[in-house]
Every structure is written in structure tokens, then in C-alpha cells.
N, C-alpha and C positions, 0 to 999 in steps of 0.2 A: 828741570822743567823748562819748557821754550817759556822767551817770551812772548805776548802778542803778536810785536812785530818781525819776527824770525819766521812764527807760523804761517804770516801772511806771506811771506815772503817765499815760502815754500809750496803753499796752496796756488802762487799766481802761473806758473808756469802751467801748471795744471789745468788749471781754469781755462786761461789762453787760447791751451790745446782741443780744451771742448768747445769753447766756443770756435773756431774755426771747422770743427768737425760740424756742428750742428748749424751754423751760421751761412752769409748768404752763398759763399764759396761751392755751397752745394747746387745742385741741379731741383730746380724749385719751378713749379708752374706757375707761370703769371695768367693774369684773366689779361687778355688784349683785345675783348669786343665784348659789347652784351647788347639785347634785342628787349626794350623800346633801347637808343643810345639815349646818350649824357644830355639831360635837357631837352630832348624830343618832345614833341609834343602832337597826341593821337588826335582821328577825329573820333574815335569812337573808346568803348571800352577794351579791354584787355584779357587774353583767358591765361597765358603763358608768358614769365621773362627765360630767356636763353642766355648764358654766360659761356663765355667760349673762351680757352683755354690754350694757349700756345703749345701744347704736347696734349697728346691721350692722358686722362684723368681717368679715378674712381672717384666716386662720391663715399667721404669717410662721417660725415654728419650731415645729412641731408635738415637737419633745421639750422644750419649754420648760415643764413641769409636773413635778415632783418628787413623789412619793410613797415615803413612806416607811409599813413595817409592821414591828412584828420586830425593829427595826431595819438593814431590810434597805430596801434601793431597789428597786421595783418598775419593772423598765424597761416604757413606756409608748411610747404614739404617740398625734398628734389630729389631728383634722376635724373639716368641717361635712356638715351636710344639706342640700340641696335645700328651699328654703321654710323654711328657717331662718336666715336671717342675721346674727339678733344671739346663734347659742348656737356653743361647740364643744363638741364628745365627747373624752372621752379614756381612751382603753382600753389593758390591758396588755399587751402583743405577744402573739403567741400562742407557745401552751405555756407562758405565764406567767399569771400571777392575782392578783388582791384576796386576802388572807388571813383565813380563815373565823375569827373570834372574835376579832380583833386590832383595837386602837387604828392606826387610817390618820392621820399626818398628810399634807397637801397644801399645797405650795406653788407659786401659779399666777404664775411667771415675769413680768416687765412684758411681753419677747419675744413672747410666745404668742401676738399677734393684733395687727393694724392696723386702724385705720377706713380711711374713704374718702378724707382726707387725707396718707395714709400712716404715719399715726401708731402708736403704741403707747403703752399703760396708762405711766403716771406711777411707780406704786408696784404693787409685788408685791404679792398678797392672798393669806391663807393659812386655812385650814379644816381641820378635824379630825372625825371622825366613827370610829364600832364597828360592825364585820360577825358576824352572827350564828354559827351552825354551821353546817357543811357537811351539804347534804340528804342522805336515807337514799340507798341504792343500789335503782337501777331497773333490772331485768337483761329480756332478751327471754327467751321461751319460745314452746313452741307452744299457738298458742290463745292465748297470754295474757302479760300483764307481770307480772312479780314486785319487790316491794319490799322491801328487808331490811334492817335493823339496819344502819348503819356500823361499829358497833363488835362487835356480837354476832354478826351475820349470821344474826340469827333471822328468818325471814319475817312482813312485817307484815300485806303485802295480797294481793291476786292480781285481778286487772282481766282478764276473757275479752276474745278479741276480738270484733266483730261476728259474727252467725251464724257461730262458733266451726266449720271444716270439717278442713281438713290443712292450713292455713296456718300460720306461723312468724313470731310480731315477731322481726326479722332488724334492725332501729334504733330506738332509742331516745334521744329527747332532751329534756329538762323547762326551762323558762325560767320565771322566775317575777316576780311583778308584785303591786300592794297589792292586789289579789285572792287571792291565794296558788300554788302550784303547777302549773303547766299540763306534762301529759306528752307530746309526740308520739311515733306510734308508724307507723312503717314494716314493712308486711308482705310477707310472700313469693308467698303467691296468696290473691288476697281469696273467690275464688270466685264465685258467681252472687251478684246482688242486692247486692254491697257493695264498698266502694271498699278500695283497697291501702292508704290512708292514713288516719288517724284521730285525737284525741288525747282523756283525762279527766285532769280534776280531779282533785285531792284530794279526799277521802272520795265520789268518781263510783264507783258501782257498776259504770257498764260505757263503752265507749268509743263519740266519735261520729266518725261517715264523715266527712272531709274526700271532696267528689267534684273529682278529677281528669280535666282535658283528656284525651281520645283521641281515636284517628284515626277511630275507627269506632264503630260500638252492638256491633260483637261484637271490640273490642279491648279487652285485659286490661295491667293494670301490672303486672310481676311483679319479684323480685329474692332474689336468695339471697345477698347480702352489704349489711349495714349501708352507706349511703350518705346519709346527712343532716348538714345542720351548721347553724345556728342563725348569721344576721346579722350584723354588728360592732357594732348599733347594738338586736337585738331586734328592730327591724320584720320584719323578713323571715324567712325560715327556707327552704333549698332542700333537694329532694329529687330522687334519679334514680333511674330503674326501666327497663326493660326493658321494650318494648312489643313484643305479639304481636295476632296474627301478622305486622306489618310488622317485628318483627326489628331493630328500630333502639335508640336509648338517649332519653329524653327526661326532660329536668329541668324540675319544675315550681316556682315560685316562689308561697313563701303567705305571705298576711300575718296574722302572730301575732295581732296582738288582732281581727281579723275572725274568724279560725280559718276564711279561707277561698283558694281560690285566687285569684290576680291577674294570674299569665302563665304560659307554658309554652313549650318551647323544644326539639325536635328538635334531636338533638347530630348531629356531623359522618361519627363514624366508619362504616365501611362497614357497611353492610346484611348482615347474616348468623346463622346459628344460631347462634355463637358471641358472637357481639356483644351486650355489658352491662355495667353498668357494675358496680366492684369496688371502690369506694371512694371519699368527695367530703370534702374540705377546705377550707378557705379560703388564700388567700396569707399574707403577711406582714403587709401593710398591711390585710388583708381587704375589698381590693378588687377583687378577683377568686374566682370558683369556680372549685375548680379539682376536675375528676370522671376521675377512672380509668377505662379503658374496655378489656376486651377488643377487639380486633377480630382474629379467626381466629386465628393462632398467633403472635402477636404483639399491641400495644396500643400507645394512645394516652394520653395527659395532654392530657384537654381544659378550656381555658381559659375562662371566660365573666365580660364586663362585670357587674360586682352594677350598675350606675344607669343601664345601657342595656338590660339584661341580653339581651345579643347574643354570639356566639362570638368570639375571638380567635384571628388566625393565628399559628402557633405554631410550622410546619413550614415553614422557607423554603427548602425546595426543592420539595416535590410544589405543586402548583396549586391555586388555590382556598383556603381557609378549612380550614385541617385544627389536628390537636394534635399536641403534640411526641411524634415515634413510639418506642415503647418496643420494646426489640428481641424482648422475652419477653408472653407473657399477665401483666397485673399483677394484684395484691391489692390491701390495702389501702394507703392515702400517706400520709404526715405531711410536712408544712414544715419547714424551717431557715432560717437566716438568706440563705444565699446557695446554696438547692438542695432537690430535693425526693426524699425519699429511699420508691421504692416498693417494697412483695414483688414478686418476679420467682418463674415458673414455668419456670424452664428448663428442666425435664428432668433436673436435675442428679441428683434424688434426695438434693439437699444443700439448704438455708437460704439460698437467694441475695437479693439485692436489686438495685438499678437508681434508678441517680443520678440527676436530671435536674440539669446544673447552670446557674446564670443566671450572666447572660444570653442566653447564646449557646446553650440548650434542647438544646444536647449531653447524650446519655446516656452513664452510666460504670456497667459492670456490675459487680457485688461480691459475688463467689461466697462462699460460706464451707467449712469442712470439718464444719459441725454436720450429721448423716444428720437427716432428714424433711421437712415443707417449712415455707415459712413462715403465719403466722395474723398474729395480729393487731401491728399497727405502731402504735408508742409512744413518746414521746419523754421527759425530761426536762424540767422548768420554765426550766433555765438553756438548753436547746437544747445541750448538751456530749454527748451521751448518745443515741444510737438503741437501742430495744430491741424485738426481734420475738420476737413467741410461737411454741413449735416442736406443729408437729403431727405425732405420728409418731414420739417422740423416744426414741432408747437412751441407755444410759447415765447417764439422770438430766440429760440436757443439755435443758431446756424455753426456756433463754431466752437470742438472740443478743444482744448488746451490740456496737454500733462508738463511736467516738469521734473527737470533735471534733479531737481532738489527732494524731489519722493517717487527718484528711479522711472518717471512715468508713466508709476502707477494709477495714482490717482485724477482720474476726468475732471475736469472743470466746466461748466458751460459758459458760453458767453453769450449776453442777448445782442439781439442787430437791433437798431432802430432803420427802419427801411422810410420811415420819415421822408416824402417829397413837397416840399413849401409847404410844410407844417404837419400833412392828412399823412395817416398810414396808407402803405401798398399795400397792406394784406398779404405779404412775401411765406411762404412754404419750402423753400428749394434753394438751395446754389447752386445751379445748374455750372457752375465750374468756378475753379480759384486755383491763384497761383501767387508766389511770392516775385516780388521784382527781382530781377536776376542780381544785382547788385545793392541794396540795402531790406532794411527789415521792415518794408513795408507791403501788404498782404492785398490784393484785387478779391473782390467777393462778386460775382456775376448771380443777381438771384431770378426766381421766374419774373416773365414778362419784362428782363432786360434793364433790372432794378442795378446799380453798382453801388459798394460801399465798400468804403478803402479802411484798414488798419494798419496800426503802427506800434511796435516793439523797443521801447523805450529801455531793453534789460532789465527793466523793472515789472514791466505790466505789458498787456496787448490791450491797446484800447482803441476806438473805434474814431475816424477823423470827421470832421465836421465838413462837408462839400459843399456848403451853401451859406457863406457868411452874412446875407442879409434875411433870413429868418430864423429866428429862434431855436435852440435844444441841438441834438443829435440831426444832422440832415443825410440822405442818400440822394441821389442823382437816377433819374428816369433818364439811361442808355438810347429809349425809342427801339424799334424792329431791328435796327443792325445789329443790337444786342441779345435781344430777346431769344433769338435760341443756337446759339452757342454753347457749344461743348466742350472746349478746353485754350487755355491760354496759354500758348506758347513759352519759351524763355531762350535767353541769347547767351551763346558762348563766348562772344569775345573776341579781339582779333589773337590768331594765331602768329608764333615767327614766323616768319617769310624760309 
């Protein structure tokens, strides 16, 4: 029998030899740049970091990047581009985000990428960089966009639309770039002479026509619910509308720093006066659009490729190309981890929703007891939290909550105190709400331009006090620049350059 030391002695050459086979001798990607750099510091917030790679890479664990803000982990995911081979993206899942004023560290895993030889980085590399403030709020109106204060909500600006008629910005969404602020703005009838789509600048007095694909010289884009979402990456930005008179849904794809269009796409759902689309988001991964669609008394969750940008079948039982069938007219959609939770029009006279759950694109419908219907669909940063705005509401009930914790199944109400210097508004309606693009605090716009802000503690959603010198629960009277508003924007972030 050896002894110990004979075996070691036998074992080292060995050893030796692997280590030099696996060790740094090899051909190993290093990271040699990444987008914010080392200590940078933005004026705004952030939608994408880029890591760029001294050779063409794959991505072998796309969570193998750590960021940290807050002290908090920013859960993440990564990819590549087409025609970029030596960079990856890495973006924060969605209903998550970069933290507006905070120190980001990042640490980029060796894991995160192989060359050509199957390899991976040697050594971990790590960066740091500060995100500015979070931009003002951009809300729609008719005729025109409105900008206000984040903290005050005093109006800074007002941007008409093109030849200004009865049309309504019905979306709004701002991406930004070392140019500064770029706004797009989705309308609801452009009228004669000008297109449904448009975007300006900061300090732009007025907006310019994006022209969109139609079937014909007397066909119109039209839409009466916000439907835009901005890329994973900033290139791209899709939009869906309602074409007349062929009565179909069609989503156009534009590319951001063109500010012009690049393809367009006839969605699946059946041809009819009720058919349009009620809401567009991205997946998980945001590699898929994913567009809400009436179709007659019932609807659709249509799917479509973002790098083929082609449709996805979705319904494996009808024939053909279709989207997973929704049993009710939908509203607007928000994603989750493992399902997509839409407003549902039943008829109930009640706050319902409608599940789609993955993979299997089964719907689960989720009545509540709140009276009115549901508006706008919102989620939490953690994804624990679904919340819908109530239109119609008694009681003081403005806003459902389900949760994560009983599959969100189960409705909750929440009352508003609409409370201004003490007296009730009398409030009925939110005529629009949105989450701040970057933390988990909630805008509630109610009738006659009442505002009342909430906050997501991961504990609880409860409602913030806006008026420290009188007593209880307080809201804030907005005045006429509030009062009739239709949707509030949200901000993407700046892109890599």
C-alpha cells in the first residue's frame, strides 16, 4: 500500500497538467469596456448595461451579473444582438429597474459568456457607476401631452398634437439618449393630413408625425387605449392600432433613433367592428410582444417574434396562427413571472381579471366583489402584487390588489381617502394610473383631477399622506390640467449609445 506521501507525489504531475490545460494558458474572453463605465455618473436613469468582450461571445448564464443598488439585488437577465458578437445586454426583468439616484455596483460573473472555444473569462470584473433622477411625468391629454413636476405636480409644459382636431394621446412613452429626452406619443384619430403617431424633444414646441404603414390612401390608425412599449434593448419601440375600415389590429415596429418606421404586421385576430387592440407589453425575457386584442365578445393575447417580428401560435387547438383566447373583451396586461394577468369585461358589473397561465396558455378567470370595472393594470417591482384601477368605484374602493401568495386569485379592495384640507372630493373614477417607472410607488389621477399617490412597502400597498399640515389620509386637487387626463406615461431609460 502507498503511502500518503508517494500518492501525492504521484497525483502532482497530474494535477499540474490540468491545471495548465484549464488554466489561464487557454484562450479566455476578457470584458475590456462596459456601458455606464467605471464610476460614471448619468444624468438620468438607465434601461440597458452593455459589457463588451474582447472576442465574439455566447451567453452561457445569462443571470451571471450581480447588481447591486440600495443595497438591494436588482434581479436581472442577458443577451446578445444580432451583428454584435463581442457585446452582452443586461437588463432588469421587467417590473423591475435601475434605481434613480443611487450608487449601482456590478459584478460581471466569469460564467456570463463563452468564446468560440467554449470558454469563459478567467476572472470576474466588477464596475460601479450613479443614476440620475427620475424624469418628470408625461401624462396624455386631448390634443396634447402634459408634463409635470414628479414631486409637485405643478405643469411644466404642454406639447399640442399635430393639426390639433378631437383626437386624444391615448400612450405615451419617453426613452432617452446623450441627446437628451425623446417623447413618443400614440393617438386616438389623427384626422386628415396627419399620422396616429408622433414623437418631440425636450424643449420641441410641437410634435412630428411618425407616417405609418396602411392598407390603403383612405385608411386610418385609430386607438382608444394606450398600446406602446419601448424594446429591451431601445432599438426598437412597437405600437398597435386599429385600422379602418378593414377593421383588423395591426402593430408597427419603429426604430428609435431613426424616429421612423421599419416594418408592420397585420395581427391575427378576426376582422370585425369590435376588433382592437386594448393593451401591449413585452414578456419576461422581452422577447416577445405581447398585444391584447378584442375580438367580438371575447379576445385574444397575441404573441409576436421581437427579431423575426412575425406572430406566434398560441392557441393549439383552433388552426392556423391565432393567440391564446381570452374568454371576456380584455383591457389592459401586465406580465409575471409564470403568467399574464389581463382586465377582463365580463359583464359582471364587478373588477374581474383573466389569467393566462404558462406554459400551457390556459386561461383562469378572477372575478372580484369590488362594483365598477376595471382601468388601468399595474404591477409591483418585486412582481408579488397585481393592482387595477377601479372605474365606476363605490365606497371609496378605487384600487384591486391580488397576490402572489394566493396565485392572484383572490381581489382585495383598497379604500382612497380623496380627502383635500380635510372635506371629501366625492371621487368615483380614476380616470388613469400608473406606476413610477422606477420604484413601487403608484399615481392614482381620480375625476375632476383629484391625485393620490401609493406606496409598496413589500409588505402592504398603502396610501401616502400629501398634505402634512392637516390631519388623516390627505389627496391633492391637481386643478383643470389634471382633470381630464387619460393616461400617464412611463420612461425607458437611457439606452447604450
Amino acid at each position: 500500500m502507498a503511502s500518503p506521501t508517494r500518492s501525492l507525489r504521484r497525483i502532482a504531475p497530474l494535477f499540474l497538467l490540468l491545471l495548465a490545460a484549464c488554466g489561464s494558458a487557454q484562450n479566455r474572453p476578457e470584458v475590456v469596456g462596459t456601458y455606464p463605465g467605471n464610476l460614471e455618473i448619468l444624468s438620468g436613469t438607465l434601461a440597458a448595461i452593455r459589457v463588451d468582450y474582447n472576442e465574439p461571445v455566447t451567453v452561457l448564464n445569462p443571470s451571471a451579473v450581480i447588481v447591486v443598488a440600495d443595497g438591494l439585488q436588482i434581479p436581472i437577465t442577458s443577451f446578445q444582438l444580432a451583428g454584435e458578437p463581442n457585446s452582452v445586454y443586461v437588463i432588469p426583468l421587467p417590473q423591475t429597474a435601475f434605481r434613480p439616484g443611487a450608487l449601482h455596483n456590478v459584478r460581471i460573473l466569469e460564467g456570463l459568456a463563452i468564446n468560440r472555444d467554449e470558454h469563459y473569462s478567467f476572472d470576474e470584473a466588477t464596475f460601479a457607476f450613479v443614476l440620475g433622477d427620475s424624469p418628470p411625468i408625461a401624462t396624455g391629454a386631448p390634443q396634447a401631452v402634459r408634463i409635470f413636476d414628479r414631486n409637485t405636480f405643478v405643469l411644466q409644459d404642454t406639447i399640442p398634437t399635430p393639426n390639433p382636431g378631437t383626437d386624444v394621446v391615448v400612450g405615451v412613452q419617453s426613452t432617452q439618449s446623450d441627446a437628451g429626452r425623446r417623447y413618443w406619443v400614440q393617438r386616438s384619430d389623427p384626422g386628415t393630413g396627419t399620422d396616429s403617431f408622433a414623437y418631440f424633444d425636450t424643449g420641441d414646441a410641437t410634435m412630428t408625425d411618425v407616417p405609418l404603414t396602411k392598407s390603403g390612401m383612405a385608411s386610418t390608425l385609430v386607438s382608444d387605449a394606450s398600446a406602446i412599449a419601448i424594446g429591451r434593448v431601445g432599438a426598437f419601440l412597437y405600437v398597435a392600432f386599429r385600422e379602418e375600415p378593414e377593421q383588423h389590429v395591426r402593430l408597427a415596429k419603429i426604430d428609435i433613433a431613426a424616429g421612423a418606421e421599419v416594418d408592420s404586421l397585420v395581427l391575427s385576430p378576426t376582422v370585425g367592428v369590435d376588433t382592437k387592440p386594448t393593451g401591449l407589453t413585452l414578456s419576461l425575457n422581452r422577447d416577445e410582444i405581447v398585444v391584447a386584442c378584442q375580438e367580438g365578445a371575447a379576445g385574444r393575447l397575441v404573441f409576436v417574434d421581437t427579431e423575426t417580428f412575425t406572430e406566434i401560435d398560441r392557441d393549439f387547438v383552433a388552426a392556423g396562427t391565432q393567440g391564446a383566447p381570452l374568454p371576456h373583451p380584455p383591457g389592459d396586461v401586465r406580465e409575471f413571472v409564470d403568467r399574464y394577468i389581463v382586465t377582463a369585461f365580463d359583464g359582471s358589473g364587478m373588477v374581474s381579471a383573466q389569467q393566462v397561465i404558462l406554459p400551457t396558455y390556459v386561461t383562469v378567470e378572477t372575478p372580484s366583489l369590488t362594483m365598477g370595472t376595471g382601468g388601468a393594470s399595474m404591477a409591483t417591482l418585486d412582481r408579488a402584487l397585481s393592482v387595477q384601477s377601479v372605474t365606476g368605484y363605490t365606497g371609496g374602493e378605487a384600487l384591486v390588489a391580488r397576490s402572489i401568495f394566493t396565485s392572484f386569485s383572490t381581489a382585495i379592495p383598497l379604500i382612497v381617502s380623496d380627502d383635500v384640507g380635510g372635506m371629501s372630493t366625492n371621487t368615483t373614477t380614476v380616470i388613469a394610473a400608473a406606476r413610477f417607472p422606477t420604484i413601487d410607488r403608484f399615481l392614482l389621477v381620480h375625476d375632476g383631477g383629484i391625485l393620490t399617490r401609493w406606496l409598496w412597502n413589500t409588505i402592504q400597498l398603502f396610501q401616502e399622506d400629501l398634505d402634512d399640515m392637516t390631519d388623516g389620509i390627505q389627496a391633492v386637487d391637481g386643478g383643470a390640467s389634471w382633470a381630464d387626463i387619460v393616461t400617464i406615461g412611463t420612461d425607458a431609460g437611457q439606452f447604450p449609445p
